[in-house]
Structures are given as C-alpha cells and as structure tokens.
VEXPA-988136 format. One record per atom (N, C-alpha, C, CB): residue in three letters; x, y, z. Coordinates in steps of 0.02 Angstrom, whole numbers, padded with zeros to 5 digits, always signed. Glycine has a CB too. Layout:
ALAXYZ ...
END
This chain:
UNK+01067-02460-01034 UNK+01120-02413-01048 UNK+01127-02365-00990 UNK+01106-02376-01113 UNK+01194-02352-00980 UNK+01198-02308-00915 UNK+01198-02236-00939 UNK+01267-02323-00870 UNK+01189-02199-00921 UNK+01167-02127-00918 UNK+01236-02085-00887 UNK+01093-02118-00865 UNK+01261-02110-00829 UNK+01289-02072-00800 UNK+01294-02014-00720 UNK+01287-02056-00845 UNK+01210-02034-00728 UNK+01164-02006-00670 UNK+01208-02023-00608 UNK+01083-02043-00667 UNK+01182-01999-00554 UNK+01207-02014-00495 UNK+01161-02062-00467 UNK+01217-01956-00456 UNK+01113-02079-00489 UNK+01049-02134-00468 UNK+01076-02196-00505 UNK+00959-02112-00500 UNK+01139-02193-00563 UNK+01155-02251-00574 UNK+01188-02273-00529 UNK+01180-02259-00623 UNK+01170-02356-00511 UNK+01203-02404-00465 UNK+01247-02459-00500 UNK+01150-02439-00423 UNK+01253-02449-00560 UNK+01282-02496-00597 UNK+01366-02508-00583 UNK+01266-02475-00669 UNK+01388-02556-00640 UNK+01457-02558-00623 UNK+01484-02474-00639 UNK+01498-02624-00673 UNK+01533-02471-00583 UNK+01577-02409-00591 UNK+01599-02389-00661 UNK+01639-02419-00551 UNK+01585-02324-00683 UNK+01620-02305-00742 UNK+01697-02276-00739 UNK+01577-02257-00772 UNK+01738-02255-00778 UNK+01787-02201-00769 UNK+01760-02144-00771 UNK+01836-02199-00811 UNK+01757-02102-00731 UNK+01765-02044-00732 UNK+01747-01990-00773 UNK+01806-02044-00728 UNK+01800-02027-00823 UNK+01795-01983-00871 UNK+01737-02002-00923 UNK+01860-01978-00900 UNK+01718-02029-00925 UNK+01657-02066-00970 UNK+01581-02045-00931 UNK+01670-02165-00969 UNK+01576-01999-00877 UNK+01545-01980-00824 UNK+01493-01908-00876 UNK+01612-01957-00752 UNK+01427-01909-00846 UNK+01392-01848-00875 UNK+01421-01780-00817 UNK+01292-01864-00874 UNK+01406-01711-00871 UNK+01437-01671-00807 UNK+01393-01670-00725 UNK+01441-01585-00835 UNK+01337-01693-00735 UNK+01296-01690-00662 UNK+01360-01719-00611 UNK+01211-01752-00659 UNK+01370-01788-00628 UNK+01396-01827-00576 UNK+01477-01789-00580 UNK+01390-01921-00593 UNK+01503-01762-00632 UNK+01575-01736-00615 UNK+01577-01684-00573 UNK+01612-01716-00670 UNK+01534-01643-00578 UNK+01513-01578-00538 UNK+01493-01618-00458 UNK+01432-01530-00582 UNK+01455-01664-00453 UNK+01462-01695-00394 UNK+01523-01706-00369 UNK+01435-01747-00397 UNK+01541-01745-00393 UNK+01630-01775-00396 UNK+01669-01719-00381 UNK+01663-01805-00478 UNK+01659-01645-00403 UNK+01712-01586-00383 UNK+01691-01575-00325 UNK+01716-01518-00425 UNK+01614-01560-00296 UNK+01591-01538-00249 UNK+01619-01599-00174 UNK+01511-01528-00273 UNK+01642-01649-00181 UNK+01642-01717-00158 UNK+01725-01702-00132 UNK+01621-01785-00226 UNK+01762-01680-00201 UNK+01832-01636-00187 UNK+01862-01589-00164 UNK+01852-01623-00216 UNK+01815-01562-00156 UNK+01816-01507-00113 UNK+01803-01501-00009 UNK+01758-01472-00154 UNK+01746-01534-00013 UNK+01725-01555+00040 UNK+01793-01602+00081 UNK+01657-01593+00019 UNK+01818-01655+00029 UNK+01857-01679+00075 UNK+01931-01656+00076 UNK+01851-01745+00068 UNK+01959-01605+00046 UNK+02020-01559+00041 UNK+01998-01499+00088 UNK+02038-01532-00043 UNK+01950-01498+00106 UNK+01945-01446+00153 UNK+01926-01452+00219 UNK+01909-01408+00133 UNK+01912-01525+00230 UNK+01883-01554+00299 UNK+01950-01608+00334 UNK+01799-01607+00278 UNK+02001-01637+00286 UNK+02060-01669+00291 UNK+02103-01632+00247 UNK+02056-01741+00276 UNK+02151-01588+00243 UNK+02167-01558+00226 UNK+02252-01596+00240 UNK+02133-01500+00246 UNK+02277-01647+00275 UNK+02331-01657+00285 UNK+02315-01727+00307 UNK+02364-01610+00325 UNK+02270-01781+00278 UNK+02267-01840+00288 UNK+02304-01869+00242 UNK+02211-01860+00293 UNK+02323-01927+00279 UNK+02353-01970+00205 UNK+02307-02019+00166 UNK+02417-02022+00224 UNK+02341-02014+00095 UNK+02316-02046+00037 UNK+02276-02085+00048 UNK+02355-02074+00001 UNK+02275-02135+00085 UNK+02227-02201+00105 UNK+02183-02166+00123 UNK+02246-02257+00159 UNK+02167-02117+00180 UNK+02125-02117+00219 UNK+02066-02053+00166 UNK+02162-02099+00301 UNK+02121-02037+00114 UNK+02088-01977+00079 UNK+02033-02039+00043 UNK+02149-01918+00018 UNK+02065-02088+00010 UNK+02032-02113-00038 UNK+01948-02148-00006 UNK+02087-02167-00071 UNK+01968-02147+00062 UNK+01924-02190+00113 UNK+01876-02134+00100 UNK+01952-02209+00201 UNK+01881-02069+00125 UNK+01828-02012+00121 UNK+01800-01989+00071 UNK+01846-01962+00143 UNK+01829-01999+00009 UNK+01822-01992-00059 UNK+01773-02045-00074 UNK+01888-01998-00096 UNK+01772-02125-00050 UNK+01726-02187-00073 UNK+01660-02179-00038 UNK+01760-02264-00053 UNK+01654-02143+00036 UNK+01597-02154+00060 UNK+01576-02089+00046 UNK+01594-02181+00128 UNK+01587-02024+00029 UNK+01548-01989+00000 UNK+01518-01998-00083 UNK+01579-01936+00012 UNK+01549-02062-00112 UNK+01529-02057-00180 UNK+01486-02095-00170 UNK+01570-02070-00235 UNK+01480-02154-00116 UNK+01425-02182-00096 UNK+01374-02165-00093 UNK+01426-02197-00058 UNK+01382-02104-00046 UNK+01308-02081-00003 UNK+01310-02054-00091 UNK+01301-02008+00092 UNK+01322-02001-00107 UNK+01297-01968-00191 UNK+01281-02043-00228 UNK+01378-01914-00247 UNK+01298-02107-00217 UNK+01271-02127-00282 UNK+01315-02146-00319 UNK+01238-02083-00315 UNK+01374-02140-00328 UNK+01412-02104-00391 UNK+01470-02178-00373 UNK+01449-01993-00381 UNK+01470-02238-00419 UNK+01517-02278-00428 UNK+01570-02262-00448 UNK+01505-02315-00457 UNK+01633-02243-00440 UNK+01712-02248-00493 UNK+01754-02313-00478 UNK+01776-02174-00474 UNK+01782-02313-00542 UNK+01831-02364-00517 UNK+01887-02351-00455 UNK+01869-02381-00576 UNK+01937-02409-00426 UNK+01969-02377-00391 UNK+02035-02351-00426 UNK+01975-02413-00336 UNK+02033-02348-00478 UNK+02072-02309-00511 UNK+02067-02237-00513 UNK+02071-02329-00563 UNK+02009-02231-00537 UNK+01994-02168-00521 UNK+01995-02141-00463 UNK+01948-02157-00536 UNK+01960-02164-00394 UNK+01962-02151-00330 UNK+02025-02152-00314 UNK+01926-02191-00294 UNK+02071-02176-00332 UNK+02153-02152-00307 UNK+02188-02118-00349 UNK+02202-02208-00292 UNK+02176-02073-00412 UNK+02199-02037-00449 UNK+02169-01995-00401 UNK+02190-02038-00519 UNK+02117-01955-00379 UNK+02063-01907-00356 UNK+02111-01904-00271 UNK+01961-01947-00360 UNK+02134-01951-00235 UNK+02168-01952-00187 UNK+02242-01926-00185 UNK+02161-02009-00171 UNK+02248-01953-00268 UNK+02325-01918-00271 UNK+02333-01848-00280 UNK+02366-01946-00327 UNK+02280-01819-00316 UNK+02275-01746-00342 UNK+02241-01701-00273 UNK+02219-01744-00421 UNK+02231-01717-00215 UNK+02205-01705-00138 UNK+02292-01700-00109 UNK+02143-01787-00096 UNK+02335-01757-00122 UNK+02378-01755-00094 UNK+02456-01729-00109 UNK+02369-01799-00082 UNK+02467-01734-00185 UNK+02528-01733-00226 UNK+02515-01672-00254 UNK+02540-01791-00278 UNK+02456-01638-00271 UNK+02439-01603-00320 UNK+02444-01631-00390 UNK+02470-01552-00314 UNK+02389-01592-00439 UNK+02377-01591-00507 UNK+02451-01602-00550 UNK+02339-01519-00523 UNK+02467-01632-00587 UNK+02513-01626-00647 UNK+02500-01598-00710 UNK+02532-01682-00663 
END
C-alpha cells in the first residue's frame, strides 16, 4: 500500500490522492520553479517541474505535471 511519502517510488499517484508531506513538497517544487523561470514556456516548465519531482522522489502523473505547468503559466482558475 502506498503511503504517499516522498520515498514512494511506485506508480505515480494524482496529486490529489497525495499525503500533505509530498504536497507541501510539490508547493515548495512550485515555487522554486516560478521563481527561477519565471517566463519559460509550458514545456520547458513541465520539464523543470519532472526533474525536481524526481530528485524529491515524488511520482505524478503527467496530468498532473501539466496542470502544475499550466497554473506556472496561465494562472489558477
């Protein structure tokens, strides 16, 4: 059973099905890359977005990883 941890390597969860450790990762992860590319495009956001969830650990789908790219780029709805 997955936990949610960031030490899980399992298949990617959504997001939202995520414990708060790894979402709080995931914000900290959002932050970092809205403030270091601040005017990249979408692709390249989602690119910086996958290899920092890497190094953390932290599987999402790429659904998720391009919702998280869109809200970097389009803003929140």
């Amino acid at each position: 059973m997955k936990d949610g941890s960031a030490e899980d390597h399992g298949t990617p969860d959504r997001l939202g099905d995520r414990s708060p450790e790894v979402i709080e990762t995931v914000a900290a992860i959002m932050v970092e890359v809205r403030d270091t590319a601040p005017m990249a495009e979408k692709g390249r956001i989602e690119e910086m977005i996958r290899e920092r969830l890497d190094r953390a650990g932290v599987g999402l789908t790429d659904e998720d990883v391009a919702e998280l790219a869109k809200q970097l780029t389009e803003g929140v709805e």
